[in-house]
C-alpha positions in Angstrom: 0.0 0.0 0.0 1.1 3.5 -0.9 1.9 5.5 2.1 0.2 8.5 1.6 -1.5 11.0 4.0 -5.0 11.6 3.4 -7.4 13.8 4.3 -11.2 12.9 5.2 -13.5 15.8 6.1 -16.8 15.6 7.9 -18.6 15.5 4.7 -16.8 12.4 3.1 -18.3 9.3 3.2 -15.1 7.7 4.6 -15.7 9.8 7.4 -17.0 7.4 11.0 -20.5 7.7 11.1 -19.7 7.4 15.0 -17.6 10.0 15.0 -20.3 12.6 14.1 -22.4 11.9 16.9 -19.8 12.6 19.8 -19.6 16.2 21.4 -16.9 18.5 19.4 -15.5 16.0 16.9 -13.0 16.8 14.1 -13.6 18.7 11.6 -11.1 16.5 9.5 -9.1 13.1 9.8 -5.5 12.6 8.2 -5.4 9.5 7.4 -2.6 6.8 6.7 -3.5 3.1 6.0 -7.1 1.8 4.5 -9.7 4.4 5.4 -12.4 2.1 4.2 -12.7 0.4 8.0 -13.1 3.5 9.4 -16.9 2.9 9.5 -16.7 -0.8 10.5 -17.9 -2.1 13.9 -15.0 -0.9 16.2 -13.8 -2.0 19.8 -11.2 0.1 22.2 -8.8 -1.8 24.2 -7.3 1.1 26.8 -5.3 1.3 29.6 -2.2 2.3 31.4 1.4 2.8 29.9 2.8 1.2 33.3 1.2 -2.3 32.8 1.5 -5.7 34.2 3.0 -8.6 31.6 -0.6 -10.1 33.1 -2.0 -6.9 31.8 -0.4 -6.6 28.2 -1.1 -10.3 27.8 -4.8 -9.7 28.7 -5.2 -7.1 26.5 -3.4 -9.3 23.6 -5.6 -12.0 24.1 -8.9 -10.0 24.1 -8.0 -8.0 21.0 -7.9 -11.4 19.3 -11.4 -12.6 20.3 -13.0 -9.8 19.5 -11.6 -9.3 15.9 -12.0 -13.0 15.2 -15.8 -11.8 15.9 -15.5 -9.2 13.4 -15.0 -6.4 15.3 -11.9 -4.1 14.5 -9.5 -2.6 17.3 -9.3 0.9 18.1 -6.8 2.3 20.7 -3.8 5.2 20.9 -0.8 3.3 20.0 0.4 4.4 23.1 2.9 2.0 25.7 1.5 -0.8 27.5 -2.2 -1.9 27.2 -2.4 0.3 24.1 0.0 -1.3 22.2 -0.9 -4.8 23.7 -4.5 -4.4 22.0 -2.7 -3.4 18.8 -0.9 -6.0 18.5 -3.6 -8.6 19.8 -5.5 -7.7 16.5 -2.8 -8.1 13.9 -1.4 -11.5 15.7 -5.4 -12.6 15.7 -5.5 -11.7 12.0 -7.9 -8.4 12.3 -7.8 -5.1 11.4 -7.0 -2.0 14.1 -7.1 1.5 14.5 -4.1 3.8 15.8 -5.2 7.4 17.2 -2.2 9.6 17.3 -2.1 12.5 19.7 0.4 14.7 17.0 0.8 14.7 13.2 2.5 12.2 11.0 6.0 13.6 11.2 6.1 12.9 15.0 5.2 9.4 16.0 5.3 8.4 19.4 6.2 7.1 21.2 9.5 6.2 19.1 10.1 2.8 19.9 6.2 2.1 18.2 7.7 3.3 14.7 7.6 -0.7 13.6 4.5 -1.3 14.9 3.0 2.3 13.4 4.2 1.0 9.8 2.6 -2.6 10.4 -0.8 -0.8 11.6 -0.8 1.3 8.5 -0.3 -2.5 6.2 -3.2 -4.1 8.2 -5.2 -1.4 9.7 -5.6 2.9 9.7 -3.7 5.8 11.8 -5.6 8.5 12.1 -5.2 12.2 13.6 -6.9 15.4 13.6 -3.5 17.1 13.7 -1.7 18.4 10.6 1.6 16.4 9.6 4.2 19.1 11.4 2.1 19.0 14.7 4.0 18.1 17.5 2.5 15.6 20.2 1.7 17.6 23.4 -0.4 16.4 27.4 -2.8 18.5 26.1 -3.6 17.0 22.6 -3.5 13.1 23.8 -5.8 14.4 25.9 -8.1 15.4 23.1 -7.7 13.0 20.9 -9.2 10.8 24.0 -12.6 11.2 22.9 -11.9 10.0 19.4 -10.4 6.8 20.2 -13.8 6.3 22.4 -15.6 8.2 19.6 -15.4 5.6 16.9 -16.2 2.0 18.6 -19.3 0.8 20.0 -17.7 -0.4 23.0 -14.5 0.5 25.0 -12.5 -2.2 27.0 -10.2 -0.7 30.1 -8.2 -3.8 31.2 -5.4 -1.6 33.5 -5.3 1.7 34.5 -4.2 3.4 37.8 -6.0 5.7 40.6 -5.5 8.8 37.7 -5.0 8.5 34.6 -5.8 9.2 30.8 -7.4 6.0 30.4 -9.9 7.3 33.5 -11.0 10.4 31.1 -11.2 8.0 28.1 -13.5 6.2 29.6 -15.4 9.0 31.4 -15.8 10.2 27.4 -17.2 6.8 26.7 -19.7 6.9 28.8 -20.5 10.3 27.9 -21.1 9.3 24.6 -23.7 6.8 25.3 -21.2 4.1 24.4 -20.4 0.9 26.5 -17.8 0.7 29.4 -16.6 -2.7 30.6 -13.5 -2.9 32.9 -11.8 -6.3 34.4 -11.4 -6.3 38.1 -8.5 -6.7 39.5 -7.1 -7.3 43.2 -7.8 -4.4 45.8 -4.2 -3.9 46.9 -2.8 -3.7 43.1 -1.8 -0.7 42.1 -2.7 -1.3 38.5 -6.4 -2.2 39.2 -7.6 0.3 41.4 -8.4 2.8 38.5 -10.7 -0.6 36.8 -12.2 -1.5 40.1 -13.4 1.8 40.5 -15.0 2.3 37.4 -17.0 -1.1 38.0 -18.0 0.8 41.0 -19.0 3.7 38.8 -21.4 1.3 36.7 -19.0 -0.3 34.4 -19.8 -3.7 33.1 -17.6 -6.1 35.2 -15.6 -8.2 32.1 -14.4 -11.4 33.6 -14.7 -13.2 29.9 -15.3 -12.5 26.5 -18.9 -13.3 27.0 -20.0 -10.5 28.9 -18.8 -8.3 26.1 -20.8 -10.3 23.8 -24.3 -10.6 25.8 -24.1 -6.7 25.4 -24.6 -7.0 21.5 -26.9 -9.4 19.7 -25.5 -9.0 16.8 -22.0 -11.1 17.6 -24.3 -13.9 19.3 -24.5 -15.1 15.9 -21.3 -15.2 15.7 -20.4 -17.3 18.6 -21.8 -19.8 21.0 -21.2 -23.3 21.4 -20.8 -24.4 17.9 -17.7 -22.3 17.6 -16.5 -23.5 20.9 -16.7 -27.2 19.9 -15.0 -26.4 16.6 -12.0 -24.9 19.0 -8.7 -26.6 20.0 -7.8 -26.1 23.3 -4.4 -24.8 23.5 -1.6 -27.1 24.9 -1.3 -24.6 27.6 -4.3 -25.5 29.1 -4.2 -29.0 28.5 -3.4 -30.1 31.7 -6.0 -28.4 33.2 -8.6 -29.4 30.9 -8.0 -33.1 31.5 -8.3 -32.6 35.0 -11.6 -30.8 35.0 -13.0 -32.9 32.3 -16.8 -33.2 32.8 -16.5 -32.5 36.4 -16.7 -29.5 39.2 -13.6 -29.2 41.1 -11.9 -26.8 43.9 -8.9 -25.2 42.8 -6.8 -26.5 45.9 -7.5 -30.1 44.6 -6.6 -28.6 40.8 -3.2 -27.3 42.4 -2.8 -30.9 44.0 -2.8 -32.2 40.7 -1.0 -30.1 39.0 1.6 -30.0 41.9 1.1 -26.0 41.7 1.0 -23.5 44.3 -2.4 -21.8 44.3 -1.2 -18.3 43.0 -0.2 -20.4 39.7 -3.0 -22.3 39.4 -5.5 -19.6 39.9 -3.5 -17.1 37.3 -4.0 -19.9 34.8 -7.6 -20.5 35.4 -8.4 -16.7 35.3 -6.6 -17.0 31.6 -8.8 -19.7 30.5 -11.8 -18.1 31.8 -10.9 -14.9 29.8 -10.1 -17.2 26.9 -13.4 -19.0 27.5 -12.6 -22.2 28.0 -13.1 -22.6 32.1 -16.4 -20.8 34.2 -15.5 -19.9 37.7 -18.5 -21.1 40.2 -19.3 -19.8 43.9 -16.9 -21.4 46.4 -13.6 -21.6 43.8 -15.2 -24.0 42.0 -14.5 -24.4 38.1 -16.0 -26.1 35.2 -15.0 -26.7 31.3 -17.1 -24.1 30.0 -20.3 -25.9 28.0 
């Protein structure tokens, strides 16, 4: 693909349809990349730039799902989550969406130059700032409300007590779109911002199904058939035989898989976000039906 900068005004019919309906949008996009997904169904995967390897590997693993459901990611090519869900998309074979916070002759943060030229191969970097603009606090601030702006959904995985990813998902939810935020231990550091916006009436996302059961349109997409059709990775292997057909505690799953509890339960909460396990009352799991 040529890279050329484009530009898309409000009037154009490359323009997101989304985008028009949010408070002060943009008067015009620049545009690098395939402008035609601009209007497709869109999910944001945000979060903080000081992340957990838990974190970034959440946020990978979610980006996948949700584009193999044919939904395209959206998020500000920032460090950390942002570049997690970026990258989740292109490894699950789907199509994302950068939202720069400068113009195209200053992408930041350096070190995302490689993954800036992959997004504009597979995906669209956008910006409402001209090419010379330099990146300021003030402008990643704006651009914010784009990145929420343009999907029908936004995802927070991490994010501290204050942060940009706390006014990105105020925006959200000033915009009438859907908030969903995965909990995270009280005494981390890196869920408190998450665990309060549950408090603050976002959906609590322990799986990719509660993201789905808020949109009928990707039921018929998934559900059981798709599940059957799935290999379960060799990671979880081990677990899976043990569970089987059966309910089990997780001490008893740690017996068997001569684990200490904190590495058992970090693998279960994968497979629960990957689907394949459903956490009961009690610490009780289940192969997911």
């Amino acid at each position: 693909m040529k890279k050329e900068i484009k530009e898309i005004k409000w009037n154009d019919k490359n323009y997101p349809k989304l985008l028009k309906n949010i408070k002060n949008p943009p008067q015009k996009l620049y545009v690098m990349g395939n402008e035609n997904i601009l209007n497709d169904n869109c999910f944001s995967i945000i979060g903080s730039r000081s992340c957990t390897e838990n974190g970034i590997k959440t946020a990978k693993q979610y980006a996948k799902q949700l584009v193999k459901l044919g939904l395209c990611i959206s998020s500000g090519m920032a460090k950390g989550i942002d570049t997690a869900g970026h990258i989740g998309a292109l490894e699950g074979g789907g199509e994302t969406i950068a939202v720069l916070g400068g113009g195209f002759s200053h992408i930041y943060p350096e070190e995302n130059r490689m993954l800036f030229e992959k997004i504009i191969e597979h995906g669209v970097v956008i910006t409402e700032y001209e090419p010379k603009q330099e990146p300021s606090g003030k402008q990643f601030i704006a651009r914010n409300r784009i990145i929420s702006g343009i999907a029908i959904g936004t995802l927070v995985v991490e994010a501290h007590y204050r942060s940009g990813t706390a006014i990105t998902a105020k925006l959200a939810l000033e915009q009438g779109r859907k908030l969903f935020s995965i909990p995270n231990q009280v005494d981390n550091k890196y869920g408190v911002g998450t665990n309060n916006l549950i408090r603050k009436g976002a959906i609590l996302t322990r799986n990719i199904e509660d993201i789905i059961k808020e949109f009928p349109f990707l039921k018929s997409k998934t559900g059981k058939e798709t599940r059957e059709k799935m290999d379960i990775p060799a990671e979880y292997q081990d677990i899976s035989k043990i569970l089987g057909t059966e309910t089990i505690h997780i001490n008893e799953i740690s017996k068997k898989l001569k684990l200490d509890s904190n590495q058992t339960s970090a693998k279960l909460m994968m497979m629960e976000l990957d689907g394949y396990v459903e956490k009961l009352p009690g610490n009780f799991f289940k192969m997911k039906e």
